[in-house]
DRENDO-1510 file (C-alpha; in Angstrom, 1 decimal, always signed):
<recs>
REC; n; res; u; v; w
REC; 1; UNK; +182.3; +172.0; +244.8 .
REC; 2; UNK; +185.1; +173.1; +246.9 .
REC; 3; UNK; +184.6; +174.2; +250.4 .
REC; 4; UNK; +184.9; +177.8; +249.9 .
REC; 5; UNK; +182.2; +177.8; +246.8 .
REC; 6; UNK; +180.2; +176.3; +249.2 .
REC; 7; UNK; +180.8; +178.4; +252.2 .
REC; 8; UNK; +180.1; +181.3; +249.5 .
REC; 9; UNK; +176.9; +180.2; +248.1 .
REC; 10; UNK; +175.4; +179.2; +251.7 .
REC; 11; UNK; +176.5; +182.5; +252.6 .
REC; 12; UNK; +174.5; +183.8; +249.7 .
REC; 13; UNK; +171.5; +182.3; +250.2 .
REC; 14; UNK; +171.6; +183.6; +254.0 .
REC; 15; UNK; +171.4; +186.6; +253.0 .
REC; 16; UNK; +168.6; +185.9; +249.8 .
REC; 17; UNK; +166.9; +184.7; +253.3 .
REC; 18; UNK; +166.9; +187.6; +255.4 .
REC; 19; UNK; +165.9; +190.1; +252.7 .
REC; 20; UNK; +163.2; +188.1; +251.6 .
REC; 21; UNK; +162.0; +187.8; +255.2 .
REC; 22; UNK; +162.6; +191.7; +255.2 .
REC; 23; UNK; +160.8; +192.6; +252.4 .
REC; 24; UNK; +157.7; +190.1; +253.3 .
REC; 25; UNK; +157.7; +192.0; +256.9 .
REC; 26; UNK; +158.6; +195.0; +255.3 .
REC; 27; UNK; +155.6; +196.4; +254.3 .
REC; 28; UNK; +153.1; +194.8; +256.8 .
REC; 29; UNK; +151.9; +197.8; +259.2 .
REC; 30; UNK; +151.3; +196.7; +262.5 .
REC; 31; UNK; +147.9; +195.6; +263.8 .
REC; 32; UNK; +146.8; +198.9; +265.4 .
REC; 33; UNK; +147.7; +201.2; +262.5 .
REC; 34; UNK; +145.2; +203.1; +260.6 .
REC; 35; UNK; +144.3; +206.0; +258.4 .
REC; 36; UNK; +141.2; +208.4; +258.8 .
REC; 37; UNK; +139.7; +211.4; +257.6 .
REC; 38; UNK; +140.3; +214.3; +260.4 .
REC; 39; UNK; +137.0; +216.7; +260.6 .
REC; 40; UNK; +135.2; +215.3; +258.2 .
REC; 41; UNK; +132.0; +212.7; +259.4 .
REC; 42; UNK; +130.1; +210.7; +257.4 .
REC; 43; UNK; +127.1; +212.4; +256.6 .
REC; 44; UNK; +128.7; +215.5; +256.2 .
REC; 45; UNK; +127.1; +218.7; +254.0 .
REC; 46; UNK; +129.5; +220.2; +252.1 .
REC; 47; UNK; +129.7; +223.2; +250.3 .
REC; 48; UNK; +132.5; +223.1; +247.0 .
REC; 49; UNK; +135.4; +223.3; +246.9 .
REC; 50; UNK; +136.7; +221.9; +250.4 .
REC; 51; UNK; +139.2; +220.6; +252.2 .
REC; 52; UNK; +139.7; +217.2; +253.3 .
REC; 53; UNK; +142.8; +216.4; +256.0 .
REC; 54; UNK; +144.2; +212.9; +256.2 .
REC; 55; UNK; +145.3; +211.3; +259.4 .
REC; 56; UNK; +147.4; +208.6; +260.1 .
REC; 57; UNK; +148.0; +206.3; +263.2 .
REC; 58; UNK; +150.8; +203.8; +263.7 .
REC; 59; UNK; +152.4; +204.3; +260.7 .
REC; 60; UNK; +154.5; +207.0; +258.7 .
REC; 61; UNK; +154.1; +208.9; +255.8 .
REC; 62; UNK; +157.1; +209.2; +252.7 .
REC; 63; UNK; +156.7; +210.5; +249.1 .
REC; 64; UNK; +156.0; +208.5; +246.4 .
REC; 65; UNK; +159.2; +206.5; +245.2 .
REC; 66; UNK; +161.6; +206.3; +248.6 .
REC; 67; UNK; +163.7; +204.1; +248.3 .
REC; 68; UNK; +165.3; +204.4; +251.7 .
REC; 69; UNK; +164.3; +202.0; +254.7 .
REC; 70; UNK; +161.3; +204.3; +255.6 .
REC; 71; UNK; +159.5; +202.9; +253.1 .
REC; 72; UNK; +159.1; +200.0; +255.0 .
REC; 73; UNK; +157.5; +202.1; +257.4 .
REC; 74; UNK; +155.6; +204.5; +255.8 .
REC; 75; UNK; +153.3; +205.0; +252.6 .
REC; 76; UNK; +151.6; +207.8; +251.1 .
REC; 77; UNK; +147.7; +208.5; +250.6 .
REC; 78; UNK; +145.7; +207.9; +248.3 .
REC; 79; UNK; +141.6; +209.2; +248.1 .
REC; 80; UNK; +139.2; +207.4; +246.3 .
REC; 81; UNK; +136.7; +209.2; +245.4 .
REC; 82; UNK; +133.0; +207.3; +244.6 .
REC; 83; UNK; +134.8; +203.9; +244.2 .
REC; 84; UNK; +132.0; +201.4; +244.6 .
REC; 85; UNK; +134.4; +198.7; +244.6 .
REC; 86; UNK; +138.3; +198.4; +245.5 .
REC; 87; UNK; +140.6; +197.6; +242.7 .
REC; 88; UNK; +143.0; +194.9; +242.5 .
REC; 89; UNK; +144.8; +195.2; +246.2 .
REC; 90; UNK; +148.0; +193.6; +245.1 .
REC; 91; UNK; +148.6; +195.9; +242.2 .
REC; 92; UNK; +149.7; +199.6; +241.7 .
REC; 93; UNK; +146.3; +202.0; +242.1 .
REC; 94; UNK; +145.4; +203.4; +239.2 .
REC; 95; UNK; +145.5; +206.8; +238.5 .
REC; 96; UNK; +142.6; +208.9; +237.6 .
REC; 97; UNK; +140.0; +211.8; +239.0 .
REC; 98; UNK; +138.8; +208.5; +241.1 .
REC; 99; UNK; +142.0; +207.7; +242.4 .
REC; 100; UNK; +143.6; +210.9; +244.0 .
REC; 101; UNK; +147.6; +210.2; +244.6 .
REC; 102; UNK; +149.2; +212.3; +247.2 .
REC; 103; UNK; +152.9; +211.4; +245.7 .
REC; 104; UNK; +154.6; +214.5; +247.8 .
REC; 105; UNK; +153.5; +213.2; +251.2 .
REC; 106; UNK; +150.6; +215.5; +251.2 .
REC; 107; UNK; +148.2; +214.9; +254.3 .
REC; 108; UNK; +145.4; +217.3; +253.1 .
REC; 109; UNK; +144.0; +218.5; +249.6 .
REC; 110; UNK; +141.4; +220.9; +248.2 .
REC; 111; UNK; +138.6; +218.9; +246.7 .
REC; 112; UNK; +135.8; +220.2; +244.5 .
REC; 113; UNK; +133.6; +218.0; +243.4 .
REC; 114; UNK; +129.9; +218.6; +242.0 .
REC; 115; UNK; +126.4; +218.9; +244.0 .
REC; 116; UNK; +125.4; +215.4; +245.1 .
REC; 117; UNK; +126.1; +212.7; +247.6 .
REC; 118; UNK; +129.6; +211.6; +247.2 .
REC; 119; UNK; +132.1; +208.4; +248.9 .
REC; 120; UNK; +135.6; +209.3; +250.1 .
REC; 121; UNK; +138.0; +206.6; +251.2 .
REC; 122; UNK; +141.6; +206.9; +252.2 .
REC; 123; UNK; +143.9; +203.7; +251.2 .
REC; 124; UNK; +147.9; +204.3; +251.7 .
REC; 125; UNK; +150.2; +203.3; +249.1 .
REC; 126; UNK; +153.7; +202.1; +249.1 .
REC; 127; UNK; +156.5; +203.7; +247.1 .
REC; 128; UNK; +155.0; +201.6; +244.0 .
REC; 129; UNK; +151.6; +202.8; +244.5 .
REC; 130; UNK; +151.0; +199.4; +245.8 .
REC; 131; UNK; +148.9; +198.5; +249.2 .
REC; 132; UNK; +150.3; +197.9; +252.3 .
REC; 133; UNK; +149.1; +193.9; +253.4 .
REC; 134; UNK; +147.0; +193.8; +254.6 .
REC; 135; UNK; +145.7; +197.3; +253.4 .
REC; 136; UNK; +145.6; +200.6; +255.4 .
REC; 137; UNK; +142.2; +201.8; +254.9 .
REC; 138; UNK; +139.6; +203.7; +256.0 .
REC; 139; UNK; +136.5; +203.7; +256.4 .
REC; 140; UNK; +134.2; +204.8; +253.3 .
REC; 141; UNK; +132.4; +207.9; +254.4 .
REC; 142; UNK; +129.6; +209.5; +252.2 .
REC; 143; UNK; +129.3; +213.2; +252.2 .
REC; 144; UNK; +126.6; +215.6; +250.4 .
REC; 145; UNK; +127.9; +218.5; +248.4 .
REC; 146; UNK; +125.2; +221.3; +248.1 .
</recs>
């Protein structure tokens, strides 16, 4: 190798380097970051349908699919409804009446959902669907609809 083939490919893996120190970074939200359900307690009576507001701390909130540096920091919601148990954290969330996806950036929705006691979670999503790491999540909260 000549000396400007290797000036090149040192030069190249500098900057394989930096984005993949970016991209691990990228996504990691910092410690005090959170998201929470605004209004709405656990324990709550309900009457169907009703609205549920998201909130966010420490963090931002894009649309589904942004590509531009935001995405690094910012997600958008996601509300599991009556998920006894999280799905696989390092995979897109599926998506289904159990997992709600807010792909526009929305930070409230209209929810009916059928008499009985019932779980709500918030977990934010990256522009894949995927889980901030470690995860933004909140809280499960159980609520009774009458």
């Amino acid at each position: 190798m000549n000396k400007q083939q290797i000036s090149s490919c040192c030069a190249s893996i500098a900057v394989l380097l930096l984005l993949l120190s970016g991209a691990a970074v990228g996504h990691t939200p910092p410690s005090h970051a959170r998201v929470y359900f605004i209004g709405l307690q656990d324990g709550a009576v309900v009457k169907s349908p009703f609205k549920v507001k998201f909130g966010i701390e420490g963090f931002g909130i894009t649309p589904a699919g942004t590509t531009a540096k935001i995405r690094h920091k910012a997600g958008h919601h996601h509300l599991l409804v009556d998920v006894e148990e999280l799905p696989d954290l390092d995979e897109p969330l599926p998506g289904n009446k159990r997992y709600l996806h807010f792909d526009e950036g929305e930070t409230e929705t209209m929810l009916d959902l059928p008499p009985g006691i019932h779980s709500l979670q918030l977990l934010l999503g990256d522009e894949n669907h995927e889980p901030q790491d470690p995860p933004l999540i909140s809280k499960k909260i159980n609520i009774t609809v009458e």
